[in-house]
N, C-alpha and C positions, 0 to 999 in steps of 0.2 A: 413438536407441540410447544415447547419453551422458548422455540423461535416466536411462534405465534403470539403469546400473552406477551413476551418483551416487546414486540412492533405492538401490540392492541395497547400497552400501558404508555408505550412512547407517542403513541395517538393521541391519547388522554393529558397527556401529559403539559401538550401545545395548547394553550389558551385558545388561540385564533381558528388552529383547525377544530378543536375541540366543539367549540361555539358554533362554528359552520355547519359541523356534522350534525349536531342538534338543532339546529335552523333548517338545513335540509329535510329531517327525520318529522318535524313539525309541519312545513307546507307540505309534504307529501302524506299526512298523517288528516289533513286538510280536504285533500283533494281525494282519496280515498272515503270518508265520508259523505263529502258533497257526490260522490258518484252513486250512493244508495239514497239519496234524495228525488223522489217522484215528481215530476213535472205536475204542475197544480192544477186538477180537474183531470188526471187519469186516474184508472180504476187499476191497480197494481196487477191484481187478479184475474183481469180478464186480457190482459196482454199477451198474444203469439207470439214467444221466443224463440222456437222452433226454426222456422225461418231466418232468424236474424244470426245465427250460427254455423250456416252455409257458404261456399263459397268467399264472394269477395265481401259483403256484407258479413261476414264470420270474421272475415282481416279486419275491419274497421271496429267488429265490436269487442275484440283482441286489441289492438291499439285502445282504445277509449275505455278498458277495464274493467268489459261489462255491461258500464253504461248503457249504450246503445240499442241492446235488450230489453234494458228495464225503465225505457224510458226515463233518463234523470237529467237533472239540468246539466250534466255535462256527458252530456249523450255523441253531440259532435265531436268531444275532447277537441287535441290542436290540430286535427286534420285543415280544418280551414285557414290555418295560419301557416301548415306548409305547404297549402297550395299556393297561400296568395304571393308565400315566399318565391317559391319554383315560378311563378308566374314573372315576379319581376325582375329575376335574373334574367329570363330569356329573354324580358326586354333591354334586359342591362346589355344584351348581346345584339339587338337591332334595332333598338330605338336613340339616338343620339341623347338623347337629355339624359337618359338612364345611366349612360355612357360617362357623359361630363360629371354626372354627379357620383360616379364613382372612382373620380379620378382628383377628388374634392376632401381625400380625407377623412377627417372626423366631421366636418359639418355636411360633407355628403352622404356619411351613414345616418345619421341624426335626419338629414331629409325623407332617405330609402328607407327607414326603419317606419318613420311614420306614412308615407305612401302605404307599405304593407301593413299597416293598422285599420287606416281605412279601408284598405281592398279585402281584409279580414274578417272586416263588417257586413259587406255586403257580398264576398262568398258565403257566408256564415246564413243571413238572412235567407239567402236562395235554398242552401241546403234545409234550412229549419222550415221551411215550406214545404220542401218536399219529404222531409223525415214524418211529419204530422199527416200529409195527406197519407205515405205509402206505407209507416210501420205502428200507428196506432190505429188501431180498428172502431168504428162508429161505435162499436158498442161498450170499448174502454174507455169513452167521452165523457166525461161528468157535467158540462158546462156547454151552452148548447154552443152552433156555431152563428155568426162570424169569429166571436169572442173567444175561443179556445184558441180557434189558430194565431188570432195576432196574441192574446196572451202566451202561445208557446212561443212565437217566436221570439220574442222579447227576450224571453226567459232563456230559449238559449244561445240567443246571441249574447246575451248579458252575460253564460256560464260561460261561453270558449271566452268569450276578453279576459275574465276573471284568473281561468287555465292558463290562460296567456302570459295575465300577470303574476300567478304563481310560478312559471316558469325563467319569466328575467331576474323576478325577486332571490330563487334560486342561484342563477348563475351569477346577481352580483354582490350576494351576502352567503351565498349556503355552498357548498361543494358542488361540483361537475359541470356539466349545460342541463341548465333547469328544463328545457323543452321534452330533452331526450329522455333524460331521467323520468318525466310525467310518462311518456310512451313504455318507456323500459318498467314500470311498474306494474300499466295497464296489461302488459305482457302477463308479468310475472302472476300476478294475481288470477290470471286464468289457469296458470299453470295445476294448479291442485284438482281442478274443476277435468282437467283431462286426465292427470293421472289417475283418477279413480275411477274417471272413466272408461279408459283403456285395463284397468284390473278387472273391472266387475267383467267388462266383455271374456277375460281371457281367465277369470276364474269359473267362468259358467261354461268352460266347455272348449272357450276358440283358444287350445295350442295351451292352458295350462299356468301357472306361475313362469313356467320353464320359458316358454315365451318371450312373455315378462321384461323376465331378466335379460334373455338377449337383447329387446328391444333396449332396454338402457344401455346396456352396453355398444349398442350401433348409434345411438344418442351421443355417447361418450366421445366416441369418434370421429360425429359430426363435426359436433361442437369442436375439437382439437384440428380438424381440418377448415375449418372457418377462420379459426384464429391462424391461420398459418397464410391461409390468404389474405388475412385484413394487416398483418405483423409484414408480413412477404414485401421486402423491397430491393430495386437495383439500385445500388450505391455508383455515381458518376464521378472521379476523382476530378478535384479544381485545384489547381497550383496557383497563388498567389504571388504576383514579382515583389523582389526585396525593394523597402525605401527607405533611407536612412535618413533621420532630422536630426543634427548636433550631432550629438553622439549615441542615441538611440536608434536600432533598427526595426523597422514595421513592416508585416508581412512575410513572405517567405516562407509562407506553412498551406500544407496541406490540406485542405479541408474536402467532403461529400456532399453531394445533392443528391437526398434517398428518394429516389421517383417510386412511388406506391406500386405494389402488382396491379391492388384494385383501386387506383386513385381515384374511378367514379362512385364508389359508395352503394349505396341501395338506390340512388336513385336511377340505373338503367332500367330495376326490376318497379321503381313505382312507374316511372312512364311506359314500361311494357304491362304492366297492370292495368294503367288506365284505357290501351287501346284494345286487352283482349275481352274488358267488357262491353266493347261496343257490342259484338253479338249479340250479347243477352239484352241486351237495354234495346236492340230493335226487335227483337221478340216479345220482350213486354209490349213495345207499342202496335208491331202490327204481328197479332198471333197468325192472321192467313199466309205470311210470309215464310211460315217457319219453312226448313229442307233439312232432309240431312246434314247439310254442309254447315248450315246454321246450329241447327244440334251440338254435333260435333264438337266444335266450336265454343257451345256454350256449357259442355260440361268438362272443366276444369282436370279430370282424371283421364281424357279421351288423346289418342297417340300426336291425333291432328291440333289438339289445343297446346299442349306441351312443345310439341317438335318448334311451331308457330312462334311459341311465349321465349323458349331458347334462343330462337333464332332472332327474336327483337332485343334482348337482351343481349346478345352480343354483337347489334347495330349501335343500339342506346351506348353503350359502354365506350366504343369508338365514338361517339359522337360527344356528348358529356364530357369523355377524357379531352378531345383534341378542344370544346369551348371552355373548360376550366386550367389547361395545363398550355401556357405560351410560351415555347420553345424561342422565338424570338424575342419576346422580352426577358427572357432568362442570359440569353448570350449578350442584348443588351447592358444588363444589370454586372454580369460578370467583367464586360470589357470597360464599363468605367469605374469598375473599384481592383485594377489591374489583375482579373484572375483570367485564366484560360483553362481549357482541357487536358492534360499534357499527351503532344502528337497529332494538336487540333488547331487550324489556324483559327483566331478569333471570329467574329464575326457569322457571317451567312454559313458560315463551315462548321461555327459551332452548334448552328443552329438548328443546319440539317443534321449534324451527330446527335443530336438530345429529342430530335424528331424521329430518327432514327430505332432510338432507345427504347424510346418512347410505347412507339409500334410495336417491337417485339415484345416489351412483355404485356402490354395490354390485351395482347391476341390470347393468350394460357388462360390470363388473369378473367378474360369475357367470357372462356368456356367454362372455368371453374367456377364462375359466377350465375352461369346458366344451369349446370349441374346442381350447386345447392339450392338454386329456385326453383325447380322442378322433384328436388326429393321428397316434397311433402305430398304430392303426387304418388310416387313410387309407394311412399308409405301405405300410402291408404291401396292402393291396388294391392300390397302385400297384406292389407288385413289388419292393418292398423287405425283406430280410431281415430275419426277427423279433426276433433278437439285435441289430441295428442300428439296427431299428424305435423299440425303448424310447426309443432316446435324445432322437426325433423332440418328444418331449412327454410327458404326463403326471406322473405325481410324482417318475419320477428325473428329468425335467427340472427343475422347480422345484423339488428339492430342493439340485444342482446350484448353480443358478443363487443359490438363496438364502442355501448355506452359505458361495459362495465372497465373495460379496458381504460379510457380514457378517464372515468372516474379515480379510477385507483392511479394512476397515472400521475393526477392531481394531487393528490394525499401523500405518496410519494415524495414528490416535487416537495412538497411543506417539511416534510422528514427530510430531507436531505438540503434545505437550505438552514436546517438549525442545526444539522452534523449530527443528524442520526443516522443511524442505517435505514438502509431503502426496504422494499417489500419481499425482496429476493436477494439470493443469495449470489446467482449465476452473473446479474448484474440488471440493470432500469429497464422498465417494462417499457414499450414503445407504442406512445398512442396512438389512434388518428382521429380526426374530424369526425363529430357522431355526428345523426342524421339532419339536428338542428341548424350543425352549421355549417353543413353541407348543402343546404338547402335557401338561406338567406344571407350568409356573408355576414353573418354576424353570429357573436357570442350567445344564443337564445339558449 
C-alpha cells in the first residue's frame, strides 16, 4: 500500500504528466456527458432499449457507452472512424497510391489521416440513416419527417467528428491513445449496469451469492489469461557486427525482435464479427428465406455459430498477421544496419527463419484468440447474464486489457525518464498497440 501512494504522489509530482492526466480526465468527463445528451426531436421515453442490448447491436452499444440505446448524439461513437480506418489500410494493401503514400513518411500520414476523415464522413452519414430509420420508432419522433432525419443525421455525423476530435486531442495533449481510451470507457461504464444485473438474477434464486462469487473469480482468471496472451512474445536474437571509427567501437551488441503471440489484435475477431452478421442482416431482409441453417447461424450462443466465429478467427489472425508483419523487410532493415540472426545467413534465409517464427507462434496465439471470443458465449449457456457475459471475453475484453496496459505503459515511461521508479517492482510493464492503432497506423 506505501508502494502505491509513493508512485500515486510521484505522479502528481510531474508537472507535464500531472497535467495530461487532467486533460485526459476532462475530455473523457466531456464525452461521458455528451453521451446522455438526446438527439433533438426524440421522446426519451418512448424508446426500445430492449433490443439494442442483444447480440452484436449490444457490442456496439457497449463500445459507444450507452449511447446507442438512448439515442444521443454520440450514439455512433468511433465505430465509423475505425471502419473508415480498417478500410484504408486494406487499400494501403492493393491500391498502389495508398501504397506510395505510405511510403511518404510524415507527409503521407498527414494525406492518409485526412482521406480517413472524409471516408468517416460518409460512413458516418450512411450509418446515421440507418440508425434513425432502424432503432428509433415513429412514435419516439417529435419533429415530423423529412426534417427529423436529415436533422439526425447532421447531428450525428457532427457527434462522431467531435468523438473523433476528442480523441486525437487526447493522444496529443492528454495520456494514452485518445481513440481507445473513449472505447475503453464506453466499456467500462456499462460495466456496473451488468454486475447488478447478474446479482439481482442470482440473488433471486439462480445459484445464490455463492454463484456470484465464482463467477468473479472465473472473471479473475480471464482477465490474467488475456493479459498473458496480449504480454506473450517470441524474442528473435540479432547480432550486430563490430565497427570501429577512430578510436571508438559501434555495435557489437546483442539485441531482440519481440514478435507478438497475438500481433493481430482484436482485429481477426472485428472482421470475424462483421461476416457472422451477414445471416441476421439477410433475415431481416428476406424473412421467407429463413432455415435452420440460417437460424443457427443467427443466434450468437448456437454450437454452428461459435464453431464458424473460431474458425474465422483463426483464418483473420493468419491473414492480418502475414499483411501487417514483413518478414522480408525486416531481414532487409537488419542487413543494411550490419545485424544477422546468429546461425542464419542474411538475407532470403533470414527471412524464411522470421517467416518461419512467425507461423508457429501465430497458430497457439489464433486458437487462444478464438477461445476468448467465444467465452462470452460459454458464459451465457452456463447461466450467466448477457450484459455480464461481454465482459467474460471477446473484444471488450481485449480491448480492456490492451488500452489499460498501454496507458499505464505511458505513465510509466514519464516516471522513469525523471528517475523515478516504475509501476512495478518485478520490472516495465510491456505494452502493445491498442485497437486505435492498430487499426489506422496512426497515434489515434
Amino acid at each position: 500500500m506505501k508502494k502505491l501512494f509513493t508512485t500515486l504522489s510521484n505522479i502528481w509530482k510531474i508537472e507535464e504528466l500531472r497535467v495530461r492526466i487532467l486533460y485526459t480526465l476532462l475530455i473523457l468527463l466531456v464525452y461521458r456527458i455528451g453521451s446522455f445528451i438526446v438527439l433533438p426531436g426524440v421522446d426519451p421515453a418512448s424508446l426500445d432499449t430492449g433490443e439494442a442490448k442483444e447480440g452484436l447491436l449490444g457490442l456496439l452499444n457497449m463500445f459507444a457507452g450507452g449511447s446507442f440505446s438512448r439515442a444521443s448524439i454520440f450514439a455512433l461513437g468511433v465505430m465509423p472512424y475505425i471502419s473508415a480506418s480498417i478500410v484504408i489500410q486494406l487499400l494501403g494493401i492493393a491500391v498502389p497510391y495508398f501504397q506510395k503514400l505510405q511510403k511518404e513518411g510524415e507527409s503521407g500520414r498527414k494525406k492518409i489521416n485526412q482521406i480517413t476523415r472524409y471516408l468517416t464522413i460518409i460512413i458516418t452519414a450512411l450509418q446515421a440513416i440507418g440508425y434513425v430509420k432502424s432503432q428509433i420508432t415513429p412514435d419516439a419522433r417529435l419533429i415530423a419527417e423529412p426534417l427529423f432525419s436529415i436533422t439526425s443525421m447532421v447531428v450525428l455525423t457532427a457527434g462522431t467528428m467531435f468523438v473523433m476530435w476528442m480523441g486525437e486531442k487526447i493522444t496529443d495533449k492528454g495520456i494514452g491513445n485518445g481513440i481507445s481510451l473513449l472505447i475503453m470507457v464506453g466499456i467500462i461504464a456499462q460495466l456496473p449496469y451488468g454486475i447488478s444485473a447478474e446479482f439481482l438474477s442470482r440473488q433471486n434464486g439462480q445459484g445464490g451469492l455463492i454463484a456470484f462469487f465464482i463467477e468473479f473469480v472465473a472473471l479473475f482468471a480471464v482477465v490474467m489469461f488475456t493479459v498473458l496472451i496480449i504480454q506473450g512474445t517470441r524474442k528473435v536474437p540479432v547480432q550486430y557486427a563490430k565497427k570501429i571509427v577512430g578510436n571508438k567501437q559501434y555495435g557489437g551488441v546483442r539485441q531482440y525482435i519481440p514478435l507478438k503471440l497475438n500481433a493481430a489484435g482484436v482485429m481477426p475477431i472485428i472482421f470475424a464479427q462483421a461476416i457472422m452478421f451477414i445471416p441476421s442482416t439477410i433475415g431481416q431482409f428476406f424473412p421467407e428465406a429463413q432455415s435452420s441453417l440460417l437460424t443457427s447461424f443467427s443466434d450468437y450462443t448456437s454450437l454452428a455459430y461459435n464453431l464458424t466465429f473460431a474458425i474465422l478467427i483463426i483464418l483473420f489472425t493468419f491473414f492480418y498477421t502475414a499483411i501487417t508483419i514483413n518478414p522480408n523487410q525486416m531481414s532487409d532493415d537488419m542487413k543494411k544496419n550490419g545485424g544477422f540472426v546468429p546461425g542464419v545467413k542474411p538475407g532470403k534465409t533470414t527471412a524464411d527463419y522470421i517467416d518461419g517464427v512467425i507461423s508457429k507462434i501465430t497458430l497457439p496465439g489464433s486458437i487462444f484468440l478464438a477461445i476468448i471470443a467465444i467465452l462470452p458465449s460459454i458464459a451465457i449457456i452456463a447461466g450467466v447474464n448477457s450484459q455480464f457475459a461481454h465482459f467474460f471475453g471477446g473484444t471488450s475484453l481485449l480491448i480492456l486489457v490492451a488500452v489499460v496496459l498501454d496507458t499505464l505503459q505511458q505513465v510509466e515511461s514519464h516516471l522513469l525518464m525523471r528517475h523515478y521508479d516504475g509501476l512495478m517492482k518485478t520490472g516495465r510493464i510491456k505494452g502493445r498497440n491498442p485497437v486505435g492503432a492498430a487499426t489506422s497506423g496512426s497515434a489515434i
